[in-house]
DSSP file (Angstrom, degrees, kcal/mol; ACC not computed):
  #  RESIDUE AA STRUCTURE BP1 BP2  ACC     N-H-->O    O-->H-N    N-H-->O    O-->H-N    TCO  KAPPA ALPHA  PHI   PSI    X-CA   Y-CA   Z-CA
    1    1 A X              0   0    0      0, 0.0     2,-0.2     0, 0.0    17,-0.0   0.000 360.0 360.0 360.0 122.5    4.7  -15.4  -34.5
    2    2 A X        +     0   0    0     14,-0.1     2,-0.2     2,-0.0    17,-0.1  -0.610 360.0  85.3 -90.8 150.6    6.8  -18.5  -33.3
    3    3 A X  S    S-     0   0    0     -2,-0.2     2,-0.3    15,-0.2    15,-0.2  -0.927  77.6 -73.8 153.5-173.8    5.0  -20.2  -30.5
    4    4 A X        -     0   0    0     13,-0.3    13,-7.5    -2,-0.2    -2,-0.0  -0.949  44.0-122.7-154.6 122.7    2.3  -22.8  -29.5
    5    5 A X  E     -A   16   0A   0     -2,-0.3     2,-0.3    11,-0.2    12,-0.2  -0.029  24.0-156.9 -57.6 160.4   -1.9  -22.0  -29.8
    6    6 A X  E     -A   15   0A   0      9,-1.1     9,-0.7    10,-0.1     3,-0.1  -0.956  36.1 -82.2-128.5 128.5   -3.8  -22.3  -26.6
    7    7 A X        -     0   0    0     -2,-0.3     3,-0.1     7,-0.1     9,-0.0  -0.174  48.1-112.4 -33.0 109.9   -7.4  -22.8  -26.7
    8    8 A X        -     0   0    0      1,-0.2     2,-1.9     6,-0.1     6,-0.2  -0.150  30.7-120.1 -55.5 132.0   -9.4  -19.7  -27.3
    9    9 A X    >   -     0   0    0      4,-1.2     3,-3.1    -3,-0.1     2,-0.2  -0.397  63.5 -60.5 -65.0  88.8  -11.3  -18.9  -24.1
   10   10 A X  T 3  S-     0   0    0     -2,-1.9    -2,-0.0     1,-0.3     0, 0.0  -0.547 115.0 -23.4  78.4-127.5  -15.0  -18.9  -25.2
   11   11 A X  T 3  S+     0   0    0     -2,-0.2    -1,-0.3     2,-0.0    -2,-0.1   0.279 119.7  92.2 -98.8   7.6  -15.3  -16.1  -27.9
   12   12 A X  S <  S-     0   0    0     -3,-3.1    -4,-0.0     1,-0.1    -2,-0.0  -0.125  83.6 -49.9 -84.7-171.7  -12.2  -14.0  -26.8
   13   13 A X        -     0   0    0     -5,-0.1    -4,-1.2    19,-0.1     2,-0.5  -0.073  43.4-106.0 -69.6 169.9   -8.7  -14.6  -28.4
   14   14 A X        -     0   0    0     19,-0.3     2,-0.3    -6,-0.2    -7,-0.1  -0.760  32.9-141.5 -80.8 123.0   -6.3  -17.2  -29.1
   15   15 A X  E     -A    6   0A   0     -9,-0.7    -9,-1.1    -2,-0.5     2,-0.4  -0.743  10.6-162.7 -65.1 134.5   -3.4  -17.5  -27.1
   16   16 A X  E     -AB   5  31A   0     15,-1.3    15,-1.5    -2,-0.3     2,-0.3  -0.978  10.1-151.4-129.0 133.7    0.1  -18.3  -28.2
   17   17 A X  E     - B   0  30A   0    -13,-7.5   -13,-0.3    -2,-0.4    13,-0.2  -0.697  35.8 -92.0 -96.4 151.7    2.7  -19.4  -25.6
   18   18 A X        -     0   0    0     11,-1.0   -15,-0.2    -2,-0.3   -14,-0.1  -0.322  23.9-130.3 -66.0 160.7    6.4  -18.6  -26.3
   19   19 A X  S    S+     0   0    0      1,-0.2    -1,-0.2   -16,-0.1   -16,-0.1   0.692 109.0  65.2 -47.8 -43.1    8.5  -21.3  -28.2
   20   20 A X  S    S+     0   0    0      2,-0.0    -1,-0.2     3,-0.0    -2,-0.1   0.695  70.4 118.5 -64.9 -30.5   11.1  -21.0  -25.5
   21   21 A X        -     0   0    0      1,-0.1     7,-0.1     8,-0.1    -4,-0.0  -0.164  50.0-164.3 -36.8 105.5    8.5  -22.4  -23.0
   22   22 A X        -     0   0    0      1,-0.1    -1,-0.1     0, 0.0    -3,-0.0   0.796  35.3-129.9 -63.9 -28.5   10.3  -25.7  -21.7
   23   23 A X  S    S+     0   0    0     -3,-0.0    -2,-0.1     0, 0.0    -1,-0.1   0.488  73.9 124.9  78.2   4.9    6.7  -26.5  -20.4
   24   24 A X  S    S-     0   0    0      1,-0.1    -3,-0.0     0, 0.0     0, 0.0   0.719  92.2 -88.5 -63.1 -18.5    8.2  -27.3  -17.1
   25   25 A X  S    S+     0   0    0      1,-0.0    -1,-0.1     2,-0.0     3,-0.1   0.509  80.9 153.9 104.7  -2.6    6.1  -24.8  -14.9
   26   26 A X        -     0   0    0      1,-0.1     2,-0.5    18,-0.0    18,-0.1   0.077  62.6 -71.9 -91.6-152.4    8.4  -22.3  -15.5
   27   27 A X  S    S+     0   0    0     15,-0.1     2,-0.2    16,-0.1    -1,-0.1  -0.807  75.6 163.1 -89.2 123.7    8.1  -18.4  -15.5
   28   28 A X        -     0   0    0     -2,-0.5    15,-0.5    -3,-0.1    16,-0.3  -0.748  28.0-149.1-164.5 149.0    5.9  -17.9  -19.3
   29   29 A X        -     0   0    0     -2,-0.2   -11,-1.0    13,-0.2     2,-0.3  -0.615   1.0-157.1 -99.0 151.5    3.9  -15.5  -21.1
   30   30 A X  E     -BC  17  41A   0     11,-0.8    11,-1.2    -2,-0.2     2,-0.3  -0.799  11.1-169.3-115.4 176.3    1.1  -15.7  -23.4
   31   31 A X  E     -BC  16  40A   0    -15,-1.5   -15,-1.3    -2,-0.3     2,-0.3  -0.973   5.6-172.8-169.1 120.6    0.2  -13.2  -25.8
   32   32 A X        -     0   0    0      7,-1.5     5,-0.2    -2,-0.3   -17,-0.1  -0.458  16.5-152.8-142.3  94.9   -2.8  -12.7  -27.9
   33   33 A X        +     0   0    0     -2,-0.3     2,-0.3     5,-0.1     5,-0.3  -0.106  37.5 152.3 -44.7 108.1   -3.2  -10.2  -30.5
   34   34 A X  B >   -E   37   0B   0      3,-4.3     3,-3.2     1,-0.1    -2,-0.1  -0.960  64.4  -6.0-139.9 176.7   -7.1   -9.9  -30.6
   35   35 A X  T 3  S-     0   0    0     -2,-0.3    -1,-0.1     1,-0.3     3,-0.1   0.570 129.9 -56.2  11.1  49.1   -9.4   -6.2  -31.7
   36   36 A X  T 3  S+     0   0    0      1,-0.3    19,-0.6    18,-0.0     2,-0.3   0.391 117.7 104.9  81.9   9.2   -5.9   -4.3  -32.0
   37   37 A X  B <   -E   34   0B   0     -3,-3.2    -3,-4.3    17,-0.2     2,-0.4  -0.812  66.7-134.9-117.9 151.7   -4.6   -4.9  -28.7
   38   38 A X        -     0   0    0     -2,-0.3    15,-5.2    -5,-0.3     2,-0.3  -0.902  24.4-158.0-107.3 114.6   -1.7   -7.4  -27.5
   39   39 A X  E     - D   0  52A   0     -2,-0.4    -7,-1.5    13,-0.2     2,-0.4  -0.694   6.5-165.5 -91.0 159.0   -3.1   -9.3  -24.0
   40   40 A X  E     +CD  31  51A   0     11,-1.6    11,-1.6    -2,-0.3     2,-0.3  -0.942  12.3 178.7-137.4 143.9   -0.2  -10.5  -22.3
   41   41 A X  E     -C   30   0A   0    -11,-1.2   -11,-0.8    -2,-0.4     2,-0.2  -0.935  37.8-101.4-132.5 151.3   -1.2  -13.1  -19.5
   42   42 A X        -     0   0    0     -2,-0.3   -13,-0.2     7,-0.3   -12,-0.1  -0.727  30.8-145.9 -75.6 144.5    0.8  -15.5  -16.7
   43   43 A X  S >  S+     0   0    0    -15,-0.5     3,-0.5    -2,-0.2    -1,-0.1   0.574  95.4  62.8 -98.0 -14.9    0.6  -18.6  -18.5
   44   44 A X  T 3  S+     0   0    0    -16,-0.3    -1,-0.1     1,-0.2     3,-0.1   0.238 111.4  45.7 -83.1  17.5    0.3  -20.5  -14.8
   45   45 A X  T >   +     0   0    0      1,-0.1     3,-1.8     3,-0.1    -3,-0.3   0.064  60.1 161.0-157.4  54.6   -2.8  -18.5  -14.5
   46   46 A X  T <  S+     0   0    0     -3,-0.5    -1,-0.1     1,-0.3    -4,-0.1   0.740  78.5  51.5 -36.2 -52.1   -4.8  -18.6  -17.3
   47   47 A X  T 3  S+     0   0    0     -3,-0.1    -1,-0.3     2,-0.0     3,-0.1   0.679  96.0  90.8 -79.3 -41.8   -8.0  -17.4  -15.5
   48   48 A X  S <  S-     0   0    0     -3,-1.8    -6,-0.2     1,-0.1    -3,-0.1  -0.171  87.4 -57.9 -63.9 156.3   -6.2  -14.1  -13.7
   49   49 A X        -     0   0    0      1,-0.1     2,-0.3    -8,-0.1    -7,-0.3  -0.167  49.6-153.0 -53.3 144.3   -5.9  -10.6  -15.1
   50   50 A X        -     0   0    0     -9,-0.1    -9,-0.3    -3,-0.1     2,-0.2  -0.862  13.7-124.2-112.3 127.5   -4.4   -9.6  -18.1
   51   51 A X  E     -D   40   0A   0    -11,-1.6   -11,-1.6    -2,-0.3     2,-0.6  -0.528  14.6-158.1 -84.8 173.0   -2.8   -6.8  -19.5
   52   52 A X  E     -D   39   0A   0    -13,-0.2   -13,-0.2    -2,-0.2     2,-0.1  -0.982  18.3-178.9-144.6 100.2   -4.2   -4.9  -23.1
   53   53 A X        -     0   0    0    -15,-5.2     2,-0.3    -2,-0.6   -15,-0.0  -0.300  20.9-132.3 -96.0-152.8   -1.3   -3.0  -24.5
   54   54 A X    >   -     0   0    0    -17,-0.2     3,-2.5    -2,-0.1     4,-0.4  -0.821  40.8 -82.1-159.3 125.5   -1.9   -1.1  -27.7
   55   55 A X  T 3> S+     0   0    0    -19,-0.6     4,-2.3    -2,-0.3     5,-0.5   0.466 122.9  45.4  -1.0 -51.9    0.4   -1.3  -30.7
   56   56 A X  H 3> S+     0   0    0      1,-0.2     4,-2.4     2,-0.2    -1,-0.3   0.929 115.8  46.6 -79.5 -31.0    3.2    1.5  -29.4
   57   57 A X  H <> S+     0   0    0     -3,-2.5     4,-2.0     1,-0.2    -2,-0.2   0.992 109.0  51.5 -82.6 -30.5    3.4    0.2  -26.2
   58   58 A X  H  > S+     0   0    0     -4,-0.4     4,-1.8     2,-0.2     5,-0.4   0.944 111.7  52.4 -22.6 -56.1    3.6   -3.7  -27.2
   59   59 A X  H  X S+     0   0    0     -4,-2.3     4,-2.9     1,-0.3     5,-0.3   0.982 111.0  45.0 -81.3 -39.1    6.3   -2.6  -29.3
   60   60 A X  H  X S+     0   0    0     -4,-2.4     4,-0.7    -5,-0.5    -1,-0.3   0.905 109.4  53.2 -21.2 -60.0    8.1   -0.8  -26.3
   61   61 A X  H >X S+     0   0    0     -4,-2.0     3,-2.5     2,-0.2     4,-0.9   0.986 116.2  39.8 -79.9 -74.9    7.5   -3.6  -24.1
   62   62 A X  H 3X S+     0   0    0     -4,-1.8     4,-3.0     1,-0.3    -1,-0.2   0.818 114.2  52.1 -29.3 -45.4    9.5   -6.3  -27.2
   63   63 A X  H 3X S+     0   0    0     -4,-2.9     4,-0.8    -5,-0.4    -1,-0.3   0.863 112.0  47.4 -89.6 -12.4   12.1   -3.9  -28.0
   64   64 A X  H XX S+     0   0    0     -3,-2.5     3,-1.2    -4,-0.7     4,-1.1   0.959 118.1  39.3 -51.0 -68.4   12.9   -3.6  -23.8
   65   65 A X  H >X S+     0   0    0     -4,-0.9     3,-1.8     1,-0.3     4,-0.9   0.972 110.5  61.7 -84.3 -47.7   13.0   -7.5  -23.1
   66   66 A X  H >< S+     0   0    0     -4,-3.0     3,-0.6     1,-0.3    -1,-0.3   0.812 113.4  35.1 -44.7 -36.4   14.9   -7.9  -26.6
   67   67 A X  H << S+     0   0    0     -3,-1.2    -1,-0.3    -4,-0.8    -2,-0.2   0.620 125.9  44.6 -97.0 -14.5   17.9   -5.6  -25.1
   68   68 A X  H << S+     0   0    0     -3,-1.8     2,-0.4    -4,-1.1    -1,-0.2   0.049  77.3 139.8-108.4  26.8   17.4   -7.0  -21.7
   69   69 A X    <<        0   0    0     -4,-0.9    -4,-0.0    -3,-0.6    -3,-0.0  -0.635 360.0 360.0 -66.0 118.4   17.1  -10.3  -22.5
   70   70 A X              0   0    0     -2,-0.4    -1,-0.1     0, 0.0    -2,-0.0   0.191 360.0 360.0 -80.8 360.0   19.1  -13.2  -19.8
């Protein structure tokens, strides 16, 4: 996983921000594989609700952005 750690919140998972992240403020994900689920988070809102995908649908979600990628 290419990308830059974020400080684990407390006991929960480690976040990794994409590589592509300029850091500017701009529109980012994080993503943290933790107890067999992929969180996906706003990375300008650390503190806000998360989604929990579970292996097939992670891989859904990747192989969608990959073919609809900018």
């Amino acid at each position: 996983m290419s990308g830059v750690a974020v400080k684990p919140d407390g006991d929960g998972p480690t976040w990794f921000r994409s590589s592509y992240s300029a850091g500017n403020g701009g529109e980012c994900v994080e993503i943290a594989p933790w107890q067999g689920l992929t969180h996906v988070r706003d990375s300008k809102n650390p503190a806000g609700p998360a989604l929990r995908l579970g292996p097939h649908a992670w891989t859904a979600f990747v192989d969608f952005a990959a073919r609809h990628a900018c």
